[in-house]
N, C-alpha and C positions, 0 to 999 in steps of 0.2 A: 652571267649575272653582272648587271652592273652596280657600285658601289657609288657614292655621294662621298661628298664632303660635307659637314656641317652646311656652307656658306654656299654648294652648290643644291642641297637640298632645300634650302629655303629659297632659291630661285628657282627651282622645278614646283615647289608646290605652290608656288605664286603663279607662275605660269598657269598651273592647272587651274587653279581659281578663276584666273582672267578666264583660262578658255571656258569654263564651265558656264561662266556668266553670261557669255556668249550664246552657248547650246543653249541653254534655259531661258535667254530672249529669244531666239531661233523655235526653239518647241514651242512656246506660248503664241507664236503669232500662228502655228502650222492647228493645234488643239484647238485654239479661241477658247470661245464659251459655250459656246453649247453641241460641240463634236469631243473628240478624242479617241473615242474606239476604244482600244487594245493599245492603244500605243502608252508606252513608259519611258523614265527616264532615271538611268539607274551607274552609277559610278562605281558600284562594287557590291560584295556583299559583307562588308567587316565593317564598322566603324570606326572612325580613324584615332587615334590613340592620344583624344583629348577629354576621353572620360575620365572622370574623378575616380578613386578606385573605390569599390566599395571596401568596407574595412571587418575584418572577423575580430574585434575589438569591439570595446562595450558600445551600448546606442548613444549619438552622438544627442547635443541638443537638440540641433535643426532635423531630427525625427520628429521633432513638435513643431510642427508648421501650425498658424492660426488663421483661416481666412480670416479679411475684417473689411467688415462694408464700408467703414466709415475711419480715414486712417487720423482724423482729431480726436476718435477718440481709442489712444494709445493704451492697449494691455497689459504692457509693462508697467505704466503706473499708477492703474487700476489694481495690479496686485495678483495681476497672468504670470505664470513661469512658461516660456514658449523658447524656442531657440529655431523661428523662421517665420518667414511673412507670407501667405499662402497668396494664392491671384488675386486679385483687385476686381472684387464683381462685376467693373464698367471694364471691356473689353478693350484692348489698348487703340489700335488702330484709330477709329472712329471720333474717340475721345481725343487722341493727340493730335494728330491731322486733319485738321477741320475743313479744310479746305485743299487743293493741292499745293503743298509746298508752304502751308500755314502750320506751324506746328506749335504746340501747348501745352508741354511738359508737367507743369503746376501741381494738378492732383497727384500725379503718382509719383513724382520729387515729395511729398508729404509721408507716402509710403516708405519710399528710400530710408530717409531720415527717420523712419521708426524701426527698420528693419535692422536686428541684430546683423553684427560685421563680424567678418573673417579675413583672411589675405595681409597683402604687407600693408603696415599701420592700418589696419581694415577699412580699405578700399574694394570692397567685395560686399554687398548688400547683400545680405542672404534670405533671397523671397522671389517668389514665381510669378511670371506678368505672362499672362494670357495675351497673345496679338491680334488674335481675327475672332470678329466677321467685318466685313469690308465696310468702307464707307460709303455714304450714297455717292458721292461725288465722282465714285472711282468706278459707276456701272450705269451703264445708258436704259438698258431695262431695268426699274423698278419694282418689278412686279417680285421680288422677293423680298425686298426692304418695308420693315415696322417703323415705328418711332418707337423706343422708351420714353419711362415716364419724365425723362429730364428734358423728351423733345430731340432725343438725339435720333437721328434715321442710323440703322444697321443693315445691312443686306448677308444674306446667307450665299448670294454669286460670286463666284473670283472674279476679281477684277478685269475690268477689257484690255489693260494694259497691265504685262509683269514689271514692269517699268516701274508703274507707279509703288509699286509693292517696297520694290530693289532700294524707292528712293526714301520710304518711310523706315526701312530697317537701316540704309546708314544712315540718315538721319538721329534714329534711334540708338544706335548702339555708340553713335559719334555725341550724344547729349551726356552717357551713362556712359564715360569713358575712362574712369579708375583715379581722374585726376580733379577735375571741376564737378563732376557728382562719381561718386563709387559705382564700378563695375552694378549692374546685375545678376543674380549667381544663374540663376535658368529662365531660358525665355519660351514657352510652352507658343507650339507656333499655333493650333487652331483650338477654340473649346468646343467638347463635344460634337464630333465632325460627321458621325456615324447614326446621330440622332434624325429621323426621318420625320418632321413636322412643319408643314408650309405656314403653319402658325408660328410656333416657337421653337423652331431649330435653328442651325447655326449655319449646314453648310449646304447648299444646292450643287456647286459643281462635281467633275468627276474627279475618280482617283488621282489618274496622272495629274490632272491638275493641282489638288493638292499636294501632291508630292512635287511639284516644280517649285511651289510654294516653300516646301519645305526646304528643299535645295537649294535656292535664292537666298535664304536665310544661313542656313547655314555657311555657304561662300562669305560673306559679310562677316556673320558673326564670329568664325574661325579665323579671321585675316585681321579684325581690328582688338578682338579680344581674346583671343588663345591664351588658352587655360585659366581665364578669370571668368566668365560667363559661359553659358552651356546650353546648346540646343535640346528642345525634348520636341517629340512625337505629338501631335494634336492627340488631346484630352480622346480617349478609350468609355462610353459608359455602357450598361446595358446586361442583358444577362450572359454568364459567363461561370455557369455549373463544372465545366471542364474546355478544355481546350479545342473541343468541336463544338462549343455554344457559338451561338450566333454572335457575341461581341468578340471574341475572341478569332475569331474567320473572319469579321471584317479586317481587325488589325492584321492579322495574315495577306491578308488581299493589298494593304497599306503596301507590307513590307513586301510583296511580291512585284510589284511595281516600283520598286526600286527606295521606298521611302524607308529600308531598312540602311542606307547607303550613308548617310553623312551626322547622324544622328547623336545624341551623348547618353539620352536616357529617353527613357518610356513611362509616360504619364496614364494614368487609370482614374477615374472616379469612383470612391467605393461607394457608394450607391446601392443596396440590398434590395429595393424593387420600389416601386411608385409610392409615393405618397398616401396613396387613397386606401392600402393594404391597411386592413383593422383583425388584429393587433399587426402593427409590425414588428416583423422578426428581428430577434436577438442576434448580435454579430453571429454568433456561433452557431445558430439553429437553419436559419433561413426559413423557407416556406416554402411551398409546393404550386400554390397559386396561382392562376395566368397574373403576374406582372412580380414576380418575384427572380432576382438575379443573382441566386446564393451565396451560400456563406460569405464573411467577408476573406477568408482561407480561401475557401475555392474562387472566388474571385480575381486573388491575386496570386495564386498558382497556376490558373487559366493561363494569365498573360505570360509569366514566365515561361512556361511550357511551350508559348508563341515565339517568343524573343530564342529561346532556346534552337528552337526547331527551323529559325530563321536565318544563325550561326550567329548570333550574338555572343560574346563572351560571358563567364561567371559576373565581373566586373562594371559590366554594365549594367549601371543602377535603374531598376522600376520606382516609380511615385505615385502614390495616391496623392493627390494633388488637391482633389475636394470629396470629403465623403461627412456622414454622419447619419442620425436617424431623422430621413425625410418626411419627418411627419409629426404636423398636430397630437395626434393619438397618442403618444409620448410626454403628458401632461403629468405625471406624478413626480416630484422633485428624487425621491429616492430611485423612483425605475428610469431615470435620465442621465444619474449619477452609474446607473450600475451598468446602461447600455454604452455610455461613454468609455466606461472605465475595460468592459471588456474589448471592445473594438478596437483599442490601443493595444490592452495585452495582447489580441492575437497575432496583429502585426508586427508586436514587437518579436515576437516568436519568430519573423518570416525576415529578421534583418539582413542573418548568416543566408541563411538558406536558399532566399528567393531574393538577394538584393534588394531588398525592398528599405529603403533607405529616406525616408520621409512619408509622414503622415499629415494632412493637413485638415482642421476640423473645420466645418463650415456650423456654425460663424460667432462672429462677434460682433458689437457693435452695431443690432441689430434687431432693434425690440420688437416684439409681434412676429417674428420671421421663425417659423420651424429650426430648430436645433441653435439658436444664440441663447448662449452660456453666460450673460450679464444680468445682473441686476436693473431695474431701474435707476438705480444710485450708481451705475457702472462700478460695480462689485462684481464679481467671482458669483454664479447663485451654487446651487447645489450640484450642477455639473461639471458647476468651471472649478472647484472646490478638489474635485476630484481630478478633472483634467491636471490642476498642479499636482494632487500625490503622484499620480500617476509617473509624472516628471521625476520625482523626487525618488521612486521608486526605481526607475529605469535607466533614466541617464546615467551614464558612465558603466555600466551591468553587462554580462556577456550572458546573452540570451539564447532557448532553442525551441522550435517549433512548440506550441504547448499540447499538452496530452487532455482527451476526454477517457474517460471511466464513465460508463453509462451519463448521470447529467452531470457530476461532476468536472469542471477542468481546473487543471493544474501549468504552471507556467516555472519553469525553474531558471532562478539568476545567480550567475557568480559574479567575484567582483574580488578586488583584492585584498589582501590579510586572510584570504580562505574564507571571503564573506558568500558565504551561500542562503539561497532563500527560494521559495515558493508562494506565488498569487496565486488564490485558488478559489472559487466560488460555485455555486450549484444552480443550472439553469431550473431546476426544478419548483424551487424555491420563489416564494412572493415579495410586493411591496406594494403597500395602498394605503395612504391615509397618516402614514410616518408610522406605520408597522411593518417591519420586514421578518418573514420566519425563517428560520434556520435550521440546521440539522449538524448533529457531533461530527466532526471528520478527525481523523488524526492525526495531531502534528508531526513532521518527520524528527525522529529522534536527533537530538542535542541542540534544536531548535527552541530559545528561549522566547523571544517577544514575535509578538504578531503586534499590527495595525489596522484602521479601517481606512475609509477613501474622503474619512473626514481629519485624517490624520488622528485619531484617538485609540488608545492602548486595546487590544483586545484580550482578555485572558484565556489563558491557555488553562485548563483544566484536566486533573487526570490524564494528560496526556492528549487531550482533544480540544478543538476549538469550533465554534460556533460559526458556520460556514452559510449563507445566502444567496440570493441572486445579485449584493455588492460584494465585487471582489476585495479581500482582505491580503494583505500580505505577511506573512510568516516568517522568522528572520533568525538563523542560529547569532 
């Protein structure tokens, strides 16, 4: 066994860096773009020990990530309680690098500056920036590249050159440098990479090549920003009932190729199934339907049971990074408040358990778009009303997986002074029209105040409370 010294280990892993940059220009010229085979590119199979820890301590803020389409107009002083900035719906790459070697920082410096901070004198923007899908500039076959509606071309092909890639991530990580703009806390290297759509998907190449992708990134972003910013795993969506669902084996197939090797965390979209599902299912229920992707539990125990089986540590954090109810069909202000409010409680159940260490809600900011939580008058409406109890319920709370009883579920929180509590509500139960029914349930003994997810008093009677499809919380 050989031992280091402090000052000899930081020139051996420097060394390796160099070298790896090397191997990773080496492999991309050997794969290109439209071969690779089998072939992988894999440094180990542990992650190296620049995860954040996860914490068996109450949920933090930044368990409330808020995506937001439009970063003028700020949450926080609209009257959001959020403690993170979820991705930025214009994909980074494309938007910043306009050209080779043009870069244009602008819009997502407007993010920075509204993202809650952590770190010393908070130099640490805490919010997640999506990096790919490639730019047109940077692929000589077009034929996988759109335009959005802003006019911007995206391609779903890795780039002809890793080079160009190498030179937009320092770039990048050298703009958001902790000193002239605050660190960025995680950089999510691909969105939705496993999504199969020559219309609207994101990613065309093969695995290895994503994962060179990945490890080019991460070389950079470990070498200029250790322990202040943080690589995640290209965005995961899709069905993922258990850990042989089809989402859940592509990410296996990721980390089998090596992309379980330099990694900090493992991003997931909670996603419950297509859009077009009428009714869509309730976090907790799921559906049985061809396009339904279960519970949001089994979703995010899927992945961990990957991550697990992959030799990830307990530590290393999972992220839902964008989820919510994808759909229209979700038009009544109280069944939006109550699909909101359970989606959070179940994950906040899965904090300890499954690492699951951030929730991010799509969206804000966003009017006419399925699942944005603003008023017209950029207000809080009846969702976002609840997305803050929910806050005010959970942050700071030591949480455990929550329990069903037939439709019933329950969610139980301590906290300090012996503050104990339970959110509880009844999938059984309705809401239409600004009527919701309920049914008696029993408060747990020495349990005085309950509330509702409008923050108003609920009475406890006899012993029982008035329990619906919006979850209420119960508080000794």
């Amino acid at each position: 066994m050989c031992i280091l010294s402090a000052s000899g280990l930081r020139k051996s892993q420097r060394f390796h860096r160099i070298l790896l940059s090397l191997l990773l220009t080496l492999l991309w010229s050997l794969i290109g773009c439209g071969g690779g085979g089998s072939s992988s590119v894999s440094t180990g199979t542990t992650p190296p020990p620049t995860t954040p820890p996860a914490s068996s301590n109450g949920i933090p803020a930044s368990f409330f990530a808020l995506n937001n389409v439009n970063p003028g107009d700020n949450p926080a002083t609209d009257g959001m309680s959020y403690g993170a900035v979820g991705h930025p719906i214009k994909l980074a790459w494309p938007y910043i690098e306009t050209a080779r070697g043009v870069f244009d920082f602008s819009f997502y410096d407007q993010y920075v500056a509204i993202a809650p901070r952590e770190g010393t004198n908070g130099n640490v923007a805490v919010m997640d920036l999506t990096l790919g899908m490639t730019p047109s500039w940077a692929v000589t076959d077009q034929s996988t590249c759109r335009s959005a509606p802003d006019g911007t071309v995206l391609c779903q092909a890795p780039p002809d050159n890793i080079a160009d890639w190498q030179a937009f991530i320092t770039a990048l990580v050298g703009h958001y440098n902790g000193t002239t703009q605050p660190y960025i806390k995680y950089y999510e290297i691909w969105n939705e990479w496993n999504v199969v759509d020559a219309t609207n998907g994101f990613w065309t190449g093969t695995i290895p090549q994503l994962v060179a992708l990945e490890q080019a990134a991460c070389t950079i972003i470990h070498a200029q920003a250790l322990n202040s910013s943080f690589v995640l795993t290209p965005s995961t969506v899709g069905s993922a009932t258990s850990a042989t669902d089809q989402a859940p084996q592509q990410l296996q197939q990721l980390f089998g190729a090596g992309g379980n090797a330099c990694i900090d965390g493992v991003s997931f979209h909670g996603n419950l199934g297509l859009m077009s599902l009428n009714p869509y299912p309730l976090p907790g229920k799921g559906c049985q339907q061809s396009g339904c992707n279960g519970t949001i539990v089994q979703i995010a125990d899927s992945y961990r049971q990957v991550m697990t089986q992959s030799g990830f540590a307990a530590t290393v954090p999972l992220l839902d990074t964008e989820g919510g109810f994808e759909s229209a069909n979700i038009t009544d202000p109280d069944q939006r408040a109550a699909w909101l409010a359970q989606f959070y409680a179940l994950q906040s159940g899965l904090f300890n358990s499954d690492g699951l260490q951030w929730v991010s809600w799509f969206t804000w900011g966003a009017p006419g778009v399925a699942g944005n939580i603003e008023t017209s008058s950029q207000t809080p409406d009846t969702a976002g009303v609840a997305y803050n109890q929910l806050y005010n319920w959970l942050v700071g709370r030591v949480t455990a997986p929550c329990a069903q009883s037939g439709t019933i579920w329950t969610c139980t929180l301590t906290g300090s002074s012996n503050y104990q509590a339970e959110i509880i509500w009844d999938d059984s139960q309705t809401c239409n029209n600004g009527t919701c029914t309920t049914s008696p349930q029993p408060a747990p003994s020495g349990f005085t105040d309950a509330r509702d997810l409008a923050g108003n008093p609920v009475t406890i009677t006899n012993g029982t409370v008035p329990v619906g499809l919006k979850p209420i919380i119960v508080e000794n």
